[in-house]
Structures are given as C-alpha cells and as structure tokens.
C-alpha positions as CSV (number, residue, x, y, z in Angstrom):
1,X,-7.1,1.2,33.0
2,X,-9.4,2.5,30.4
3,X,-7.1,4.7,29.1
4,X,-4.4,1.5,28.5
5,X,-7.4,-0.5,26.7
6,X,-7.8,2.6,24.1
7,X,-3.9,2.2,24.1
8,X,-4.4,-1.6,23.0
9,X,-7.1,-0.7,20.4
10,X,-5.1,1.7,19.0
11,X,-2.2,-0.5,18.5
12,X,-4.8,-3.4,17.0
13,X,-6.1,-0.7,14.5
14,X,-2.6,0.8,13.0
15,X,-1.2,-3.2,12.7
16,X,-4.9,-4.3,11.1
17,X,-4.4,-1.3,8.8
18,X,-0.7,-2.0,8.2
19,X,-1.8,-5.6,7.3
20,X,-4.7,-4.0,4.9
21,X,-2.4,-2.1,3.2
22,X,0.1,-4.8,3.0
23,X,-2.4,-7.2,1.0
24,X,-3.9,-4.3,-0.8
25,X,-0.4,-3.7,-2.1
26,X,0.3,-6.4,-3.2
27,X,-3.2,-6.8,-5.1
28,X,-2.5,-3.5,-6.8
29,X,0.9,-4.3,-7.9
30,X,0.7,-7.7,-9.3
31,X,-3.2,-7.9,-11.3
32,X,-3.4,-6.3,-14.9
33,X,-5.9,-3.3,-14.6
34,X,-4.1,0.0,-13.9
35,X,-5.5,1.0,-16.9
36,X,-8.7,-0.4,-19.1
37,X,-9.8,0.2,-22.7
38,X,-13.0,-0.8,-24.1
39,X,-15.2,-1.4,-27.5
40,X,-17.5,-3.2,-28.6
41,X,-15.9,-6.6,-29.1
42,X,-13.4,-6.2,-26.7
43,X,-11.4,-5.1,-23.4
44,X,-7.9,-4.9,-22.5
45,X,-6.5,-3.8,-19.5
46,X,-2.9,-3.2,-18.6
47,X,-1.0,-3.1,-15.8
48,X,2.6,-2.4,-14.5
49,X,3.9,-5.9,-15.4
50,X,0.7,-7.9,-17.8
51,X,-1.5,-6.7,-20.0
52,X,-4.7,-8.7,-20.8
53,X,-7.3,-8.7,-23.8
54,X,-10.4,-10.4,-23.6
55,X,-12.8,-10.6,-26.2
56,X,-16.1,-12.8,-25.6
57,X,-14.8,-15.7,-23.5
58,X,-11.7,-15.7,-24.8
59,X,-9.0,-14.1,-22.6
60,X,-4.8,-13.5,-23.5
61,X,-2.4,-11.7,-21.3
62,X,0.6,-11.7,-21.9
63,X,4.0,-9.9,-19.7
64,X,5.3,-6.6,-20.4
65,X,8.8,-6.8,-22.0
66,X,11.2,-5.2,-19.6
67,X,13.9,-4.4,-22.0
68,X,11.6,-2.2,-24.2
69,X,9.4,-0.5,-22.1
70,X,9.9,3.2,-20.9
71,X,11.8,4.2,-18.0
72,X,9.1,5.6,-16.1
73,X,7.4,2.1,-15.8
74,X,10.9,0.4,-14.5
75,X,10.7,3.7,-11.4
76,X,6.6,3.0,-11.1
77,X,7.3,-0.8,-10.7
78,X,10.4,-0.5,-8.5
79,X,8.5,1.8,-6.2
80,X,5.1,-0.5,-6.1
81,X,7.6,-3.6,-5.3
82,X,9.7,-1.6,-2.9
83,X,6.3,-0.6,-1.3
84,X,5.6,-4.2,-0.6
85,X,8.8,-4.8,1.1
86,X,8.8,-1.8,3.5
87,X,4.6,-2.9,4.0
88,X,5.7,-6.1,5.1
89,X,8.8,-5.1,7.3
90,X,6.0,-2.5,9.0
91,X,4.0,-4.9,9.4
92,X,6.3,-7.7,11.3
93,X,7.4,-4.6,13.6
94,X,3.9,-3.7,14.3
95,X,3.2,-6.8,15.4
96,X,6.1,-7.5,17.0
97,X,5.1,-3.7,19.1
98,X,1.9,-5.2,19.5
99,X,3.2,-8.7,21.6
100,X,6.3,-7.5,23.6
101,X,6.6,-3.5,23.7
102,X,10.5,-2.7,24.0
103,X,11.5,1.4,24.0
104,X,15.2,-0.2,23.5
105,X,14.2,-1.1,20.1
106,X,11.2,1.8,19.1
107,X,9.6,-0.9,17.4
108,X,6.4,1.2,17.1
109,X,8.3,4.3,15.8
110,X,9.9,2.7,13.2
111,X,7.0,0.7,11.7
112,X,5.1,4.0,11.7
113,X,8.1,5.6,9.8
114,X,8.2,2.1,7.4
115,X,4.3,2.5,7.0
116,X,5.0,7.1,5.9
117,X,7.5,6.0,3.5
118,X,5.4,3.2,2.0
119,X,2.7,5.2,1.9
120,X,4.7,8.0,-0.4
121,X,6.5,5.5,-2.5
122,X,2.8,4.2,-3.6
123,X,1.8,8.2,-4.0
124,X,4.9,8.6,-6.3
125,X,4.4,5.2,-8.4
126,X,0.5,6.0,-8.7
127,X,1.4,9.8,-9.7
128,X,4.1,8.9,-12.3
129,X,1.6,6.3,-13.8
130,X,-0.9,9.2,-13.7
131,X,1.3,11.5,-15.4
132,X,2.3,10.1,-17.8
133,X,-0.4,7.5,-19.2
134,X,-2.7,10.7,-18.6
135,X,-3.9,11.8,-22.0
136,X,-2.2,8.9,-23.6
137,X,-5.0,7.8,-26.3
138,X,-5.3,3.8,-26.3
139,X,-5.4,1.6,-29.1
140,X,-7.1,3.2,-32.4
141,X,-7.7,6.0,-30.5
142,X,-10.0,4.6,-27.9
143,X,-10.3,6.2,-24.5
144,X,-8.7,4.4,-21.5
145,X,-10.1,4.4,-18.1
146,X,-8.3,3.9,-14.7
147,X,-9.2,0.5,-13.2
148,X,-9.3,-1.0,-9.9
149,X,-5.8,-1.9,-9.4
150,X,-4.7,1.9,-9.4
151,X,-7.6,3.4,-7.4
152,X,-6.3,0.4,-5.2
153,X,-3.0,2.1,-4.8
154,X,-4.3,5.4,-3.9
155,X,-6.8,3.8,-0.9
156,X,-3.6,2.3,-0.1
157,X,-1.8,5.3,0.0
158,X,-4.1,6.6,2.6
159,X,-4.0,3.4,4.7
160,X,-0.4,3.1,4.4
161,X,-0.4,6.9,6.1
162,X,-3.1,6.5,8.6
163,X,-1.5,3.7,9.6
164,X,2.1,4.9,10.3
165,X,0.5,7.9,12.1
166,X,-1.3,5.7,14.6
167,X,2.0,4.0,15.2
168,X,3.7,7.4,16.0
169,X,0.5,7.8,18.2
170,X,1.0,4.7,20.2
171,X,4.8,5.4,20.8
172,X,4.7,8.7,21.7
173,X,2.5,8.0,25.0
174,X,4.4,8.3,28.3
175,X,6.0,4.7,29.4
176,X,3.7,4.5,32.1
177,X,1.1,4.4,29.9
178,X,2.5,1.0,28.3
179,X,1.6,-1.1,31.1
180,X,-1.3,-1.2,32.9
181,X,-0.1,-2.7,36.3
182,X,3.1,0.1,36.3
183,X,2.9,3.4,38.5
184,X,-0.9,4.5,40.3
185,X,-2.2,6.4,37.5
186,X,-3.9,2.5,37.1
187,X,-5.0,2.1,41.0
C-alpha cells in the first residue's frame, strides 16, 4: 500500500511540474525581457515578439515586425510557441494518467515523451537566442543583459525534463503496481 501512495505522489509531482512548466512557458514566450539594456535615462527590454522602452514613467512597446526580422528569431519563436502546444498536450495526458490509468493508451508514456521534447525545443530556442544575440552590442553600444523571461526558459527546460522523466517513472512500474486492491503484494 505504501508503495502505491509513493506511486500517487509521484504521478501528482511530474503533472504539477508539467503544469509549472506549462504556465512558465507561456510567461517566457509572450513578455518582452529576453534581453535588457540600460542607461541612465532609460531601459528597453526586448523580447521574441515586443520590445519595450521605458524612460521615467513613460513606457512604449511596440511588436517586432515579422517580415524584417532575421530568420533565427522566426526558428526561436516557432520553437517557444511549439513548446507551448506540446506543454499543454503533456499536460492534458498527464492528467488524464493521473484520473483513469489505461496501458491501452500509454497515456503516462507519451506525456513524458511530450514533456522530453518540449523540454529540448525550449533548450534549442533559448540556445539560438543565446548564440546569436551573444556579443551583440545594444543600442550606442550599451551592454545588454539577459532578463527574466530567458532565464525563465532555461528553469523551464529543466522542469520540462524532470517532468517527462517522472512520467517514464510512473509508467514503467509493473501493472500490479497501478492498483492498490489488484494481486497480494497489497494484503
């Protein structure tokens, strides 16, 4: 019995993880401080799709135009947004592992391989942005910073990896294992 209450906990952590790195996602991809510049009078910040300048109290963002931008930004935002799709389909299998637990349809096994491969599409998207804004000098020469949104992605990364490992975990347990009232390992 014990060992099918760790079983349960274990489950509860990789969908709680899978739903962490779902939100954390989608807060990395969509707010406007990948990278941050700052002087004296002011700060902008840019991100994959708005950049932002404030100076004082005064704040203007503004979107990214798609048609002009380079191609490595089109890959690093395709692979954030995909990111957020397979997060969110990992997460609705997870869950649906969690309620009713079906070896017919590997629900576990699959979110885990959902949550891996969102896990190294955010790795990629953060390590293109790293390579090539890396050394990039910012506006009049100013030095740029990394800001929350992409030390977001890389905590989500790991999440995103933990996660889908715990998922293998819980599916790779014998069946009788699944339910606590099967067989007399329980008795």
């Amino acid at each position: 019995m014990v060992l099918c209450c760790r079983m349960q906990e274990i489950r509860a952590l990789a969908c709680l993880l899978a739903a962490a790195t779902l939100v954390l996602t989608v807060v990395a991809t969509a707010t406007s401080t990948w990278r941050v510049t700052e002087e004296t009078f002011f700060r902008e910040s840019f991100g994959i799709f708005i950049s932002c300048r404030f100076q004082g109290y005064y704040r203007s963002c503004k979107l990214l135009d798609i048609g002009t931008d380079e191609g490595w930004l089109h890959a690093v935002r395709f692979l954030m947004v995909f990111s957020v799709f397979t997060a969110f389909v990992a997460l609705v299998l997870g869950i649906l592992g969690f309620i009713c637990i079906s070896h017919k349809i590997n629900q576990p096994k699959v979110a885990g391989a959902l949550m891996i491969l969102t896990g190294l599409l955010i790795m990629i998207a953060a390590a293109l942005y790293t390579g090539f804004i890396r050394g990039t000098p910012g506006p009049g020469g100013v030095v740029l910073y990394w800001g929350y949104s992409y030390i977001i992605a890389w905590v989500c990364m790991v999440l995103a990896l933990i996660s889908g490992l715990l998922f293998f975990l819980v599916y790779d347990l014998p069946k009788d294992m699944w339910d606590p009232y099967e067989g007399s390992i329980y008795m």
